[in-house]
Each structure stands twice: as structure tokens, then as C-alpha cells.
DOZAVEX-61343 format. One record per residue (C-alpha): residue number from 1; y, z, x. Coordinates in steps of 0.05 Angstrom, whole numbers, plus 5000, padded with zeros to 4 digits. Layout:
! DOZAVEX-61343
+-----+-------+------+------+
| pos | north |   up | east |
+-----+-------+------+------+
| NUM |     Y |    Z |    X |
...
+-----+-------+------+------+
//
This chain:
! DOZAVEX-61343
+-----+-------+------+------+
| pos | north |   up | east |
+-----+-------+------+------+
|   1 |  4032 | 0930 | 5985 |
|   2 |  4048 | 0978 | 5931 |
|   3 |  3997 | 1034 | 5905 |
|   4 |  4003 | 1006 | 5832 |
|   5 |  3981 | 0937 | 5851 |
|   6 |  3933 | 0963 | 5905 |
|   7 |  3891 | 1003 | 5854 |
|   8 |  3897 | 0940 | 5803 |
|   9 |  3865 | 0890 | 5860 |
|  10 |  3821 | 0950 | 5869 |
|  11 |  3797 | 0958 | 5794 |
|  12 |  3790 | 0886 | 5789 |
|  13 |  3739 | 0877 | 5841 |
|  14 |  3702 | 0934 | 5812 |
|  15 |  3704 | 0903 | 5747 |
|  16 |  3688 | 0828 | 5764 |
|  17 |  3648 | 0831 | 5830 |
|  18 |  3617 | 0894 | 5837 |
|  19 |  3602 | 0891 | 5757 |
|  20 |  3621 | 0967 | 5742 |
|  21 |  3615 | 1005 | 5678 |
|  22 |  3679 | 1002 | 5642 |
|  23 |  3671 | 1074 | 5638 |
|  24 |  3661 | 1079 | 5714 |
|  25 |  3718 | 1038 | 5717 |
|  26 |  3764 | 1085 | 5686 |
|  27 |  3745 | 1143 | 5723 |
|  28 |  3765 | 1108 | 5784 |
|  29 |  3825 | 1100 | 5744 |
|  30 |  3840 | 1175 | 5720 |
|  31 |  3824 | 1194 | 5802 |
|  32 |  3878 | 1144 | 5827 |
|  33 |  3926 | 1158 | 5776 |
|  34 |  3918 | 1239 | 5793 |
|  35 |  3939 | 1212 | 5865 |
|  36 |  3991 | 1174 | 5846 |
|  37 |  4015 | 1235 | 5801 |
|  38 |  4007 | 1281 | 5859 |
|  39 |  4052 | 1235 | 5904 |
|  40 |  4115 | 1231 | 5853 |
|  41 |  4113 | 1306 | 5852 |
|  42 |  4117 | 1305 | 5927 |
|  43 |  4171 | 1262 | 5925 |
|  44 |  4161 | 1192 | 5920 |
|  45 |  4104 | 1133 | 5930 |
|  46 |  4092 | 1107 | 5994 |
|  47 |  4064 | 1036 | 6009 |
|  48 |  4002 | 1034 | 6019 |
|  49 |  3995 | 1035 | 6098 |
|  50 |  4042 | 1091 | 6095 |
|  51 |  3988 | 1143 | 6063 |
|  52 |  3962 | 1179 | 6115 |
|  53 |  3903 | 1229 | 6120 |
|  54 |  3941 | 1289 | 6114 |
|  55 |  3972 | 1267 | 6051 |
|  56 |  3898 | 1262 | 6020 |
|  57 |  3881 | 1327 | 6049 |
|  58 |  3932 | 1356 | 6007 |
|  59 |  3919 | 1324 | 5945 |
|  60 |  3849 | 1346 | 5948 |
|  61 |  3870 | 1421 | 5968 |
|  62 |  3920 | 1413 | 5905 |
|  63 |  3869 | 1394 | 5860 |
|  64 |  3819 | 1452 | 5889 |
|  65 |  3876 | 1502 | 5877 |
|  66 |  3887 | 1477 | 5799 |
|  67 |  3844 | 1517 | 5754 |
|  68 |  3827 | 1462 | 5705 |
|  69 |  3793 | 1421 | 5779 |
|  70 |  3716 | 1448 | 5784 |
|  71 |  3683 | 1425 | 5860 |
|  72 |  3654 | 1367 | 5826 |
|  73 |  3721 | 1332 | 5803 |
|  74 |  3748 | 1346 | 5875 |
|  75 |  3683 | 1316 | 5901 |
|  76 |  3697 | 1257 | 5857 |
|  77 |  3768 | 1242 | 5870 |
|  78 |  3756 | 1241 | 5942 |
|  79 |  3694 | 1194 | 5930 |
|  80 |  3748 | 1152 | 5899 |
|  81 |  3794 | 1152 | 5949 |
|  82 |  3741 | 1129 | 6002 |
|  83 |  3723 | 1074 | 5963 |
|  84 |  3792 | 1056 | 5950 |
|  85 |  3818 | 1051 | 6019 |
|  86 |  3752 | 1031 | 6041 |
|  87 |  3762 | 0972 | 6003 |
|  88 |  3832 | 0951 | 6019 |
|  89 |  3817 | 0957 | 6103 |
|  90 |  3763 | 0908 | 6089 |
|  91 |  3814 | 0855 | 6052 |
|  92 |  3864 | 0874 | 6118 |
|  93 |  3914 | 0905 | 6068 |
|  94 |  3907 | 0962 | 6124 |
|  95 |  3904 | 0969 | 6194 |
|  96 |  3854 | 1029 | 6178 |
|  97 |  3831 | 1075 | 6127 |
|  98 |  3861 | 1139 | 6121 |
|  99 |  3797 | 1159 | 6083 |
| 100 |  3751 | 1156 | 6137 |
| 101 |  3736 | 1228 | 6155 |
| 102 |  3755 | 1250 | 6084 |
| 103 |  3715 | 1313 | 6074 |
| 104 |  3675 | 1321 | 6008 |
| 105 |  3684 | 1389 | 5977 |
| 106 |  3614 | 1432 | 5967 |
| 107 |  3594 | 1435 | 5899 |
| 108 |  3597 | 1506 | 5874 |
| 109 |  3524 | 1539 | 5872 |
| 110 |  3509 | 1574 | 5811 |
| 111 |  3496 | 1655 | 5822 |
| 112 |  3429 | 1673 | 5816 |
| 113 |  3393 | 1702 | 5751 |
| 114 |  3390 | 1774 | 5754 |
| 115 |  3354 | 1827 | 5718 |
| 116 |  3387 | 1896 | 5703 |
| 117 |  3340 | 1956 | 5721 |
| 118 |  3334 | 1965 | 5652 |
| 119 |  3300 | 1898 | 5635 |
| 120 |  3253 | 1904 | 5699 |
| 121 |  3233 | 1967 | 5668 |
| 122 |  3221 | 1940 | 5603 |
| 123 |  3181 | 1880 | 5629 |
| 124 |  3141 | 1920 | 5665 |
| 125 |  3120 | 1965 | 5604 |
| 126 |  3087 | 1903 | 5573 |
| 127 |  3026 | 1892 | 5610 |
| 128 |  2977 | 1946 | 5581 |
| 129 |  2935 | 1968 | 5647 |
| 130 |  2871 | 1982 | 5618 |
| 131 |  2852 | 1909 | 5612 |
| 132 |  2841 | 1880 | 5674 |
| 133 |  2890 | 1823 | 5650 |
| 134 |  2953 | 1875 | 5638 |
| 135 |  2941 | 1918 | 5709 |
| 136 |  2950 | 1856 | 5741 |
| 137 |  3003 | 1831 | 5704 |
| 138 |  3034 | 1894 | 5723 |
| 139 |  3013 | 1890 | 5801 |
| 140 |  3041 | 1819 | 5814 |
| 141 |  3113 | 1845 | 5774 |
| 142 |  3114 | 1913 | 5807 |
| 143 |  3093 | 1876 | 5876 |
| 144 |  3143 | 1820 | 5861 |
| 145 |  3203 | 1873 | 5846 |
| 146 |  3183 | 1923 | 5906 |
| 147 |  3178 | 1872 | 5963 |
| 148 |  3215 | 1806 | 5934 |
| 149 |  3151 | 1766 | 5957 |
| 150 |  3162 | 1689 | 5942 |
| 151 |  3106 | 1669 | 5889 |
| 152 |  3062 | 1620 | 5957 |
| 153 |  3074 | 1691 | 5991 |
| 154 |  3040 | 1727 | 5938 |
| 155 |  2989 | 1683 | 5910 |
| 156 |  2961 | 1684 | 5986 |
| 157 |  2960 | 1761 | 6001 |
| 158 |  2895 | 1784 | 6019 |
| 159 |  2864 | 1851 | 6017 |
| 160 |  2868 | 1851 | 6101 |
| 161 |  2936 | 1839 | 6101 |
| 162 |  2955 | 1908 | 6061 |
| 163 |  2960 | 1971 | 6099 |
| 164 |  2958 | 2027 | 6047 |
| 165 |  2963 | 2076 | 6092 |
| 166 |  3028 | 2053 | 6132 |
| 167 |  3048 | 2026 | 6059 |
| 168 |  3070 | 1958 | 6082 |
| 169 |  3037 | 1884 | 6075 |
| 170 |  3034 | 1827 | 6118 |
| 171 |  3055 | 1770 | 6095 |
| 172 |  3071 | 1690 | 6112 |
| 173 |  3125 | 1655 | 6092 |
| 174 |  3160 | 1590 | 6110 |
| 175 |  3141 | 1567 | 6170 |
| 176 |  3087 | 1604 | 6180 |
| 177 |  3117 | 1662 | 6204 |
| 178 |  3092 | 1728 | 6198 |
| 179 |  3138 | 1789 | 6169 |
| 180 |  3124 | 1854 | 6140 |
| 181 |  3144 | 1881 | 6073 |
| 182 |  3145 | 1953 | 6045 |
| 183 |  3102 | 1970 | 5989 |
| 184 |  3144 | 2028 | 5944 |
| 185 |  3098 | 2092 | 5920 |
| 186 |  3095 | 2057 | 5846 |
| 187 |  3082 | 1986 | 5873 |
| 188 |  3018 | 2011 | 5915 |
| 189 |  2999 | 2056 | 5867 |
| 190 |  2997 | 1999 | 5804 |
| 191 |  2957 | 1953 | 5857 |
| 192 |  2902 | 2013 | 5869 |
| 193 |  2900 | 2016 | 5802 |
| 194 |  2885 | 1940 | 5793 |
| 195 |  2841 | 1935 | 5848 |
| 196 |  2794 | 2003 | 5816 |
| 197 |  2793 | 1973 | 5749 |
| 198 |  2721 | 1968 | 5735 |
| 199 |  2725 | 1887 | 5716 |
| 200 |  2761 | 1873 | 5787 |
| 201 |  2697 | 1885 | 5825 |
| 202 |  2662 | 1834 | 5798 |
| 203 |  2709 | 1782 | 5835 |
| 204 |  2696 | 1812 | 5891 |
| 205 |  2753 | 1842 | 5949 |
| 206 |  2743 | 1799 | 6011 |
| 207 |  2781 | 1742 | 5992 |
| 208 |  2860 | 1738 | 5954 |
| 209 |  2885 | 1810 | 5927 |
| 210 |  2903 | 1767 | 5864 |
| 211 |  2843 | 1718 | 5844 |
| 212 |  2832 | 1668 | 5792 |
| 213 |  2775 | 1622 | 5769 |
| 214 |  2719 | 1626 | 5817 |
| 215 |  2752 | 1670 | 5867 |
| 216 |  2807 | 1629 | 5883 |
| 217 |  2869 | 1652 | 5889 |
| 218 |  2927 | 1650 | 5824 |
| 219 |  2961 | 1575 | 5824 |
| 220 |  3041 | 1584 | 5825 |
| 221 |  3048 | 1555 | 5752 |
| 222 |  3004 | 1607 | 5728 |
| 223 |  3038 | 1662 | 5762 |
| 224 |  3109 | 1633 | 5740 |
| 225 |  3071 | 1628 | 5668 |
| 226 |  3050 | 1707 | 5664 |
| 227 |  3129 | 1722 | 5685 |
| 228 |  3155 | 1681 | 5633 |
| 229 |  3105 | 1700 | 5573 |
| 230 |  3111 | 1787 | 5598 |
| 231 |  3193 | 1766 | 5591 |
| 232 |  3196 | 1734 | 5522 |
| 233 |  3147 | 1804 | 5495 |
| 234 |  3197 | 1848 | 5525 |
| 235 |  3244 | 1801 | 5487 |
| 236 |  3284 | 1801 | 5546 |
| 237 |  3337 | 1734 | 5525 |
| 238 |  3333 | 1707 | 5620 |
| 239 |  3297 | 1646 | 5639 |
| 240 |  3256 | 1704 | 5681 |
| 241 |  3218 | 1675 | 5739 |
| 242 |  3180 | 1709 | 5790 |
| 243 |  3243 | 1689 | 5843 |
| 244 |  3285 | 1727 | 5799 |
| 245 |  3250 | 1789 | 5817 |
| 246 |  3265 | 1765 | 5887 |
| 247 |  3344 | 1756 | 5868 |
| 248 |  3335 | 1824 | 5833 |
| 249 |  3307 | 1864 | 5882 |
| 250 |  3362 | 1832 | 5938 |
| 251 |  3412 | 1848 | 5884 |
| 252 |  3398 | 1920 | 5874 |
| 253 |  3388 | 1934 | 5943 |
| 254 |  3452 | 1911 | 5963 |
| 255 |  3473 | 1953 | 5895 |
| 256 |  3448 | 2016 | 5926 |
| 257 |  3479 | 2012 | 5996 |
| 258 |  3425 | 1968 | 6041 |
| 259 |  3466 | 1927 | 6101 |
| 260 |  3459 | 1848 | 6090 |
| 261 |  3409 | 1852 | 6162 |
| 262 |  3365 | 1897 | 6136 |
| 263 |  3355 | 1853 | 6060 |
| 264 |  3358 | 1789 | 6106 |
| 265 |  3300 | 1806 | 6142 |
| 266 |  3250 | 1836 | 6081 |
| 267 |  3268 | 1770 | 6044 |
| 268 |  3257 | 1729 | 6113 |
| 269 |  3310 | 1684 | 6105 |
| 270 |  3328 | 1652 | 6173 |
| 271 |  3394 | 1650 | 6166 |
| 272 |  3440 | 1705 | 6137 |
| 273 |  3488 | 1652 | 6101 |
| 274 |  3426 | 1645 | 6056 |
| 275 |  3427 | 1716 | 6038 |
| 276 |  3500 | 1720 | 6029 |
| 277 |  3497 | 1695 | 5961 |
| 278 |  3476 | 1755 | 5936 |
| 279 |  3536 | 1801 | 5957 |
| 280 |  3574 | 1758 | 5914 |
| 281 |  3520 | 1777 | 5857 |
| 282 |  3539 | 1844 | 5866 |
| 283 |  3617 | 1829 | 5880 |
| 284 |  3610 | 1802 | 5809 |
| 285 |  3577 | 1856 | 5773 |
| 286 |  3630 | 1897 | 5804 |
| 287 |  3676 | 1861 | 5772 |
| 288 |  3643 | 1862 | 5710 |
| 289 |  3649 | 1935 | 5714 |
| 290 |  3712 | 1942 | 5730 |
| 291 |  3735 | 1902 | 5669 |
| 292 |  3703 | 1935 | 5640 |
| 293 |  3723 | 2003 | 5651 |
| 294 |  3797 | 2007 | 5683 |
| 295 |  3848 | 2020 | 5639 |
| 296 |  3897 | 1980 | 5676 |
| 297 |  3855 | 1926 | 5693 |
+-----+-------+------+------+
//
């Protein structure tokens, strides 16, 4: 059988039993078509049985390679081809499908949000610290940027778990599993300051550093609220969260010269892969730079 009149028995059985979109339809289309196209530059069209799995490897590795082909339309086409030859080994127009072990491309993550030094700084000049609202405003931020807590890891510190004098914090994250975290000199000194302001008393300092109604600890949504609102007054124009002061502090770290171990471990991510993504943060403000700045870029 011929490719032409394989994708037509193939479109029709999308169309009249499976019931498909017409626009659905013509995506499968455009995919098989880009094959097709991608065969006639190799050479010429083979039967149908005479594709073989290599031959789909390359198309894919083409379309990866052409700059107009984002991870999602490579994740697409080779959905289409599945289906496609999928559908011809069950009408025996195939001995097999050369599809089978077709592997679908990873969509691309986006990079992380970052904040510049300068906005941290500018965030954290909002809060004023003699209400008992803006010093803690300023202790979660300065806490958030000094140790890149996660917000469950911050909403559940507890006065026992700081160590003022060794400047460090226990904390729990996922899993349950315990790690320590260095408090910097401005980060401890902004939470003395919170905790000596003469309204925190009054909620008392056996229970959460960071308490809300009735002594219980801050709820993530109001946390993530207090980042967002401290943002939009230092007019800074980020969807700011209080994980971007997690990305940031990675970011900068990396920035200054830390090794990929050392961040790993103060962020406890269990595997490094999951901290790799922000080397290419920094590979990219590099760039930026660079651009930016050579005069034979």
C-alpha cells in the first residue's frame, strides 16, 4: 500500500468511526504530510511496510533540529505517527508497527522566575518594621531569600527548631526529612527583630515562629498573598511568589560561585537533575550579558 492512500483510509476512519474534530482531523493531516515531505527530501516514498523505525527516528530528530519545531509539535507528530501505524497493523496492512517504541520528545520546561538583587532589595524595603505586620513581612522575605525555605517549610518553623547561636534552622521538608539551613547575619537579625517587637509577645513563642489567628501557624495562601501584595508596592512588574525567592536565592548562589552539591543540599532536592535547572538560569543571564556587552557578539 502506498503512504498517500494509507493516510486517506487512515483520515477516514478518524473522521467516520472514531468521530474526530475536523480540526483534529487536519492536524493529523499537516503531521503526515510533514512525513511524507520529509521522505521526498530523502529521496523517495516507500510503501508502507517499507518504513522502518529508523526512518521515524529521523524525521522526528529533523523536525527537533528545525527552528520553527518547538518540543510540543515534535511530541505531536510522533503521537501521529503511533496512531497511524497503530492503526494500519490492526487492519493487517503491516506485519508490525514501526511506531511501537517511538519515543515522545520532553516538553521544554519553562526557566524559573527570577528576581535581580536589585528587586529583592526593593521588596524588602516595603514592609515598614515597626508594625508588627511589616517586621514580619520582612522576616518571612528575608528568611525566604537567606535559606530558600519552601512556603510548608516555613509556615511550620518553630522557635525550637532555630539555633541563633550556631545561626542555622532545622527544618522538614518532603518526606519528612530533616535538613539544616543557614540563617545570614541580616536574615537572623530581621527575625530578632520580629520576635522583640512588643505586639509579638502577646501570641506567645512556644508554638510556630510565624503565627496567625489564634496561634496557629500562617496558611500557604496567605503567605503566597503577603509576597504578591509587598511585590506589586515595590511595583516590581514578576508574578513574585515566595518559590521565587527559592529560584532566586539558587540562582544567585550559583551566580556567586557555590558548586551545584552544596545548593542541592540547602534546597534538599533529592536528586541533583532537579537542581540543574538553575545553572541554565544563570547560563542564560550570562548570555544576556554577553549580548549585551561584547562588541563582536
Amino acid at each position: 500500500m502506498d503512504l498517500f492512500a494509507a493516510r486517506d483510509e487512515f483520515l477516514e476512519y478518524l473522521r467516520s468511526e472514531r468521530r474526530y474534530s475536523p480540526r483534529t482531523i487536519q492536524s493529523y493531516g499537516r503531521d503526515l504530510e510533514a512525513f511524507f515531505s520529509f521522505l521526498k527530501e530523502c529521496g523517495s516514498l516507500p510503501q508502507l511496510d517499507q518504513v522502518t523505525r529508523e526512518t521515524l527516528r529521523a524525521f522526528l530528530a529533523d523536525s527537533v533540529a528545525e527552528k520553527d519545531h518547538d518540543p510540543r509539535t515534535v511530541a505531536r507528530q510522533a503521537s501521529a505517527l503511533r496512531s497511524f501505524f497503530a492503526f494500519h497493523f490492526r487492519r493487517r496492512n503491516i506485519s508490525s508497527s514501526p511506531a511501537d517504541s517511538l519515543v515522545t520528545p520532553k516538553r521544554g520546561k519553562p526557566l524559573p522566575t527570577v528576581l535581580t538583587l536589585k528587586e529583592v532589595e526593593e521588596i524588602l524595603t516595603v514592609p515598614d518594621p515597626a508594625t508588627l505586620e511589616g517586621a514580619r513581612d520582612r522576616a518571612i522575605m528575608e528568611l525566604f531569600y537567606s535559606t530558600g525555605l519552601r512556603v510548608s517549610e516555613l509556615i511550620n518553623l518553630k522557635h525550637s527548631m532555630l539555633d541563633m547561636d550556631e545561626n542555622v534552622a532545622r527544618v522538614v521538608g518532603k518526606g519528612s526529612k530533616t535538613r539544616y539551613v543557614m540563617l545570614g547575619e541580616i536574615a537572623k537579625k530581621t527575625l530578632l527583630a520580629y520576635f522583640s517587637h512588643p505586639e509579638y509577645a502577646k501570641l506567645g513563642s512556644d508554638g510556630p515562629c510565624f503565627p496567625g489567628r489564634k496561634g496557629r501557624p500562617l496558611t500557604a495562601r496567605t503567605v503566597q498573598r503577603i509576597i504578591s501584595d509587598r511585590a506589586a508596592s515595590a511595583g516590581i512588574d514578576k508574578h513574585v511568589t515566595p518559590h521565587v525567592f527559592r529560584h532566586s536565592f539558587a540562582t544567585h548562589l550559583l551566580d556567586n560561585g557555590a558548586d551545584l552539591r552544596s545548593v542541592q543540599t540547602m534546597l534538599g532536592h533529592a536528586s541533583i537533575g532537579t537542581t540543574q535547572i538553575y545553572t541554565h538560569v544563570t547560563i542564560e543571564r550570562l548570555k544576556a550579558v554577553y549580548d549585551k556587552t561584547h562588541p563582536r557578539k
